[in-house]
N, C-alpha and C positions, 0 to 999 in steps of 0.2 A: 981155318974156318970150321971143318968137322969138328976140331976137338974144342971151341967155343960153343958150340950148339950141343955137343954133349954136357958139354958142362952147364949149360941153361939147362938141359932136361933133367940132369940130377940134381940142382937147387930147386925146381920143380916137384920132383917128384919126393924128396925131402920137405916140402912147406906143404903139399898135400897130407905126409903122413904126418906131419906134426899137429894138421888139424885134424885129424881125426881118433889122434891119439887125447888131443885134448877134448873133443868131443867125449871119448868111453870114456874119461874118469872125472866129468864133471861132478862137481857139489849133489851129495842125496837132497831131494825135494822134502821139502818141509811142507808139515798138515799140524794145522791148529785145530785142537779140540778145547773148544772149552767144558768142564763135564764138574759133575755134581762133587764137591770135598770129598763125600764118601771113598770114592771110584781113586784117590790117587792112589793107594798103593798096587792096584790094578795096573794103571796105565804106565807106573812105573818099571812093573814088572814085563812090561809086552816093550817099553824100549825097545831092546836088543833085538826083538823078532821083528822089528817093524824096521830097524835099521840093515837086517838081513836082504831087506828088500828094497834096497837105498832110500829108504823113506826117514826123517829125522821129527819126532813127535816132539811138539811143543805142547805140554800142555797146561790149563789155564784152571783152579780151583776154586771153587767159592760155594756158595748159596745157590741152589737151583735156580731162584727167583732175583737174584744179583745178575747174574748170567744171562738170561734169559731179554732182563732191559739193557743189558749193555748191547747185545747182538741186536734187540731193535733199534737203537740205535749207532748203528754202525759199525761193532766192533769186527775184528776181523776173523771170526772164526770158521774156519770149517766145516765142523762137524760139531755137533751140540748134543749132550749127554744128560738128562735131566733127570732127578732122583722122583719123581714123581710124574704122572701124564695131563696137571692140568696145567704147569709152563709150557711143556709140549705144544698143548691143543691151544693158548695164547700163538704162541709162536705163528703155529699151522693156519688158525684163523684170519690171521695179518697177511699171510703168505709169505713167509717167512725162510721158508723151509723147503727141501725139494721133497714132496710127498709120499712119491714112490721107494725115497730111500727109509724112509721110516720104517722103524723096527724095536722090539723089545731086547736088550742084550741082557740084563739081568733079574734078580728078585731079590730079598731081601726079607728080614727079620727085624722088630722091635724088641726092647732089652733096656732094663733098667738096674744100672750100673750102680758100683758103692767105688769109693776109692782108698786110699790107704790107711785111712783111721781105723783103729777096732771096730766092730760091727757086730751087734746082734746079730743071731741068726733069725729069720723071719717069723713074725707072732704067729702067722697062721697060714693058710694057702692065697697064695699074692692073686686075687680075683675081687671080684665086683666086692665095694664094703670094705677093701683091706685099710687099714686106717696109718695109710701113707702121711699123715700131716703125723701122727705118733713118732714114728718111727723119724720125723727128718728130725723129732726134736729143736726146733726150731731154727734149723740152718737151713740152707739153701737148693733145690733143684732145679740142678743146670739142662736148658733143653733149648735148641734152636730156635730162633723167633717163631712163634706158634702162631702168627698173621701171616707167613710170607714164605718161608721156607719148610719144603719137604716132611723132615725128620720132628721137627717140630706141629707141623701140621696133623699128621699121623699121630703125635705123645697129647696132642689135644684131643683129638678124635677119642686114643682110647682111656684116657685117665676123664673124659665125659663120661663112656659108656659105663667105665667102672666107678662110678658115682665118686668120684675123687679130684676132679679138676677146681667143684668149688673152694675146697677145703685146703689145698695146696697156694691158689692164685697168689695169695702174700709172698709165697717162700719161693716165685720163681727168680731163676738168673735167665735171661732168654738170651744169647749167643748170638752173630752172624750166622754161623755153621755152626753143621754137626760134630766137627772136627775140632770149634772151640769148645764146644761144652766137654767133649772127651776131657780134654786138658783141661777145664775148672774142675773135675772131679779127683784126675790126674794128680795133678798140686794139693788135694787139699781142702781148694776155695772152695767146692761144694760137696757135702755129704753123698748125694745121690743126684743122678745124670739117666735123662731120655736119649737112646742113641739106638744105630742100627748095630746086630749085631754082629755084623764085618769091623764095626766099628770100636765093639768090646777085646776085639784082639790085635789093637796095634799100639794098647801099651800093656804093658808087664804090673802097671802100677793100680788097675781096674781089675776089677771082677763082676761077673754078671750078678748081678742081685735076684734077679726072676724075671723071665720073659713073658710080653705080653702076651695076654692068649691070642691067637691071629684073629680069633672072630670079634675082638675088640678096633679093631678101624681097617680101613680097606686096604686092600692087598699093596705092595711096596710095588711098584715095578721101575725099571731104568729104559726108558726110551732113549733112540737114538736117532737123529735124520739129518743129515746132509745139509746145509744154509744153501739158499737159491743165489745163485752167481760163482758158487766154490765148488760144484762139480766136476772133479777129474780124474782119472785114472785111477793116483796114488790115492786120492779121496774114497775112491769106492775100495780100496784095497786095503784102506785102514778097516771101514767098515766092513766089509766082511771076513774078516780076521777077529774081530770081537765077536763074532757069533759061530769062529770054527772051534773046532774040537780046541786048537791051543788056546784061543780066545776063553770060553767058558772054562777052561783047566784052570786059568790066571782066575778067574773072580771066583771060583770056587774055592781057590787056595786061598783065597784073599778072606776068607768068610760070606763071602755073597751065597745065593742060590742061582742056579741055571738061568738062562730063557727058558720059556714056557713053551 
């Protein structure tokens, strides 16, 4: 009898420690962001430090303003990364959003891009008057939908101020993303491309042509806030890891600018 009851307490205490060995090495928790084209080679490069923390980052690319109506309508994101603060403040307004986790992670630069064809070098100082329709020679400039997206938004703003938007309207390609028009220029298919300029160095096959002066359209920023019902732990651990020191190292490396 004793050594029957020993042996129940060591099948016992064997199926105790198997659950709880299976407990310490369960599956890393998964956080979906969905975040602005610009931002992938960021979030790619914070993979590894995000998985450091059993955390496994899904994340989801497109058009600020794509993203922004897929999450009102239901999609499942996390965390929402938007290349501009007037999807944001959509979002925020609807309530959308958990409030208090809202924050700026980065900033940004405008830059207009040539790509692999020969090239003049530029008539004059690229500023208000520069006679951009000359120069495309009647091909094409690729720039993100200037109704709805970001980057696009921004290359309207200042190719207006620089008295240059009328003059071009024929020769646009307007894109989903920022991240397509890189690649029409990329290829070929367009002479010259509106893009940020994180955006001029993630191909070899681009070069900046002249950057906008910043007092030509308003400041670039990347808001970030938590979606209301996905607040947890790992959630808050993504986000403030995008605004620690290794966080801003990655979008600086990336071409971005700091938080402010």
């Amino acid at each position: 009898m004793k050594l029957r009851r020993v042996s129940a307490l060591l099948v016992g205490l064997v199926a105790v420690l198997g659950l709880a060995t299976t407990s310490a090495v369960r599956a890393d928790e998964t956080v979906t962001i969905f975040a602005a084209a610009s931002t992938q080679p960021v979030l790619e490069a914070l993979a590894p430090l995000f998985k450091q923390r059993a955390i496994t980052l899904k994340a989801v690319h497109a058009g600020s303003s794509t993203l922004a109506r897929q999450i009102e309508h239901g999609a499942p994101a996390d965390i929402y990364i938007s290349a501009n603060v007037r999807w944001m403040d959509r979002l925020t307004d609807r309530g959308v959003i958990v409030y208090d986790s809202k924050r700026v992670v980065a900033t940004n630069q405008l830059v207009l891009i040539a790509g692999p064809k020969p090239f003049a070098t530029p008539l004059m100082a690229f500023g208000p008057g520069y006679p951009l329709d000359t120069v495309l020679q009647g091909e094409r400039l690729a720039i993100a939908d200037p109704e709805h997206v970001p980057a696009g938004i921004y290359g309207r703003e200042a190719l207006g101020m620089m008295k240059m938007w009328a003059k071009v309207q024929n020769n646009l390609a307007p894109t989903r993303d920022v991240t397509s028009a890189l690649m029409l220029v990329a290829r070929g298919e367009a002479r010259l491309g509106v893009v940020y300029a994180s955006d001029a160095r993630r191909s070899d096959k681009v070069s900046v042509f002249a950057p906008f002066p910043q007092r030509s359209h308003s400041p670039i920023t990347y808001p970030a806030a938590i979606i209301r019902g996905h607040d947890r732990p790992a959630v808050r651990t993504v986000m403030n890891l995008l605004t620690s020191p290794e966080g801003q190292a990655a979008f600086i490396a990336a071409g971005f600018e700091g938080a402010p």
